[in-house]
C-alpha positions as CSV (number, residue, x, y, z in Angstrom):
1,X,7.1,-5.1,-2.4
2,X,8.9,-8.3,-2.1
3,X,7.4,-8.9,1.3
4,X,3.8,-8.7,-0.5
5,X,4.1,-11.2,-3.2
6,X,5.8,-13.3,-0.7
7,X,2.8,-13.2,1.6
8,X,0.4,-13.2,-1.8
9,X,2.3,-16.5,-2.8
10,X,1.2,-18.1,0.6
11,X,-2.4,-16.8,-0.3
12,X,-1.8,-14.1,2.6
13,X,-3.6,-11.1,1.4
14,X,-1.0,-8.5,1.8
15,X,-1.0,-4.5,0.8
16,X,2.4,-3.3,0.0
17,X,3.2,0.7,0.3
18,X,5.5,2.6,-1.6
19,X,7.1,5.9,-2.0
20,X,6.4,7.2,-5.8
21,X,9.9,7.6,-6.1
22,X,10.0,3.6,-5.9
23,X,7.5,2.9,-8.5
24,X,9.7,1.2,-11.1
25,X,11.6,-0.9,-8.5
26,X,8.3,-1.7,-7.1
27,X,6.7,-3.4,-10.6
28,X,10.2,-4.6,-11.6
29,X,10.1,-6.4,-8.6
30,X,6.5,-7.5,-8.7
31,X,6.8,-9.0,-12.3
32,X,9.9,-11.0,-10.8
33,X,8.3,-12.8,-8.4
34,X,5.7,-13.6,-10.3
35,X,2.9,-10.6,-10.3
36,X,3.1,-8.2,-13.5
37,X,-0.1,-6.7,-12.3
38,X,0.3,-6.5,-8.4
39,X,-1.6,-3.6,-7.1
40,X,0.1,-1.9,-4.7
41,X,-0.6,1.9,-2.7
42,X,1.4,4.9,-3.6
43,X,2.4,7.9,-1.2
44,X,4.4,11.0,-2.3
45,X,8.6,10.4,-1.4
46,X,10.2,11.5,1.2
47,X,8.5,9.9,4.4
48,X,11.7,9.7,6.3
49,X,11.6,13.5,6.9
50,X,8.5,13.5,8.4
51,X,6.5,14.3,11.9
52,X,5.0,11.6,13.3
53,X,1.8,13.5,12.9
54,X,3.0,13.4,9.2
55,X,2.9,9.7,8.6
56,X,0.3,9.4,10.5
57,X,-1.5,11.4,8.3
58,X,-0.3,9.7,5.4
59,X,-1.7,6.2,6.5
60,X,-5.0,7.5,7.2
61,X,-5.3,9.1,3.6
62,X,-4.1,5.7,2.2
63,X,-6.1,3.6,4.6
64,X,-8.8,3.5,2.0
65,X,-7.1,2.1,-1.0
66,X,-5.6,-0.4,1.8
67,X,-8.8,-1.6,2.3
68,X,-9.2,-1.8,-1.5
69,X,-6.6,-3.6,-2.4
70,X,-7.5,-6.4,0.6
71,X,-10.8,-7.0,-0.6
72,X,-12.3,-5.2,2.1
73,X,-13.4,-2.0,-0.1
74,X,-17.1,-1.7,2.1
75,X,-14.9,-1.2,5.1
76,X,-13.3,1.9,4.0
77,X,-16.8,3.9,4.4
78,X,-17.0,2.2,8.4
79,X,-13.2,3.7,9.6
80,X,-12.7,7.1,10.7
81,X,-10.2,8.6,8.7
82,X,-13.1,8.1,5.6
83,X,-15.5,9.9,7.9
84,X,-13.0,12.7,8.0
C-alpha cells in the first residue's frame, strides 16, 4: 500500500494488492500518506500457501479491477483472462 501512494504522489499510476486480512492496515496506511479514498484490489488471505497455478489464478481474476483502478477499464474486455 505504501509503495502505491508513493508512486501515486509521483503521479505514477500504481494498483496496490492486498490480502482481505490487510484491509484496515491497508486504509490506515493510505489515509497517512495522504489518500483516505485510495482504491486498491482485494484477494482472499492466505496467498503464501499457494500453487503457483494458484496465484496465478488469482492475478488473472483480479486483472480486471487492475485495469480499473489504472484508468484502463476498456482494456479489461481485450485480455484473456476476461475472455475466460
Amino acid at each position: 500500500m505504501a509503495d502505491g501512494t508513493v508512486f501515486e504522489k509521483r503521479a505514477v499510476p500504481a494498483a496496490a494488492i492486498i490480502t482481505h486480512t490487510f484491509i484496515n492496515s491497508a486504509n490506515a496506511m493510505a489515509q497517512r500518506n495522504g489518500f483516505p479514498d485510495y482504491r486498491y484490489a482485494i484477494t482472499p488471505h492466505p496467498i503464501s500457501s499457494l500453487s503457483a497455478e494458484q496465484v496465478e489464478q488469482r492475478a488473472a481474476d483480479l486483472l480486471p479491477e487492475i485495469l480499473a483502478i489504472l484508468g484502463l477499464k476498456e482494456r479489461a474486455a481485450e485480455t484473456p483472462a476476461a475472455a475466460s
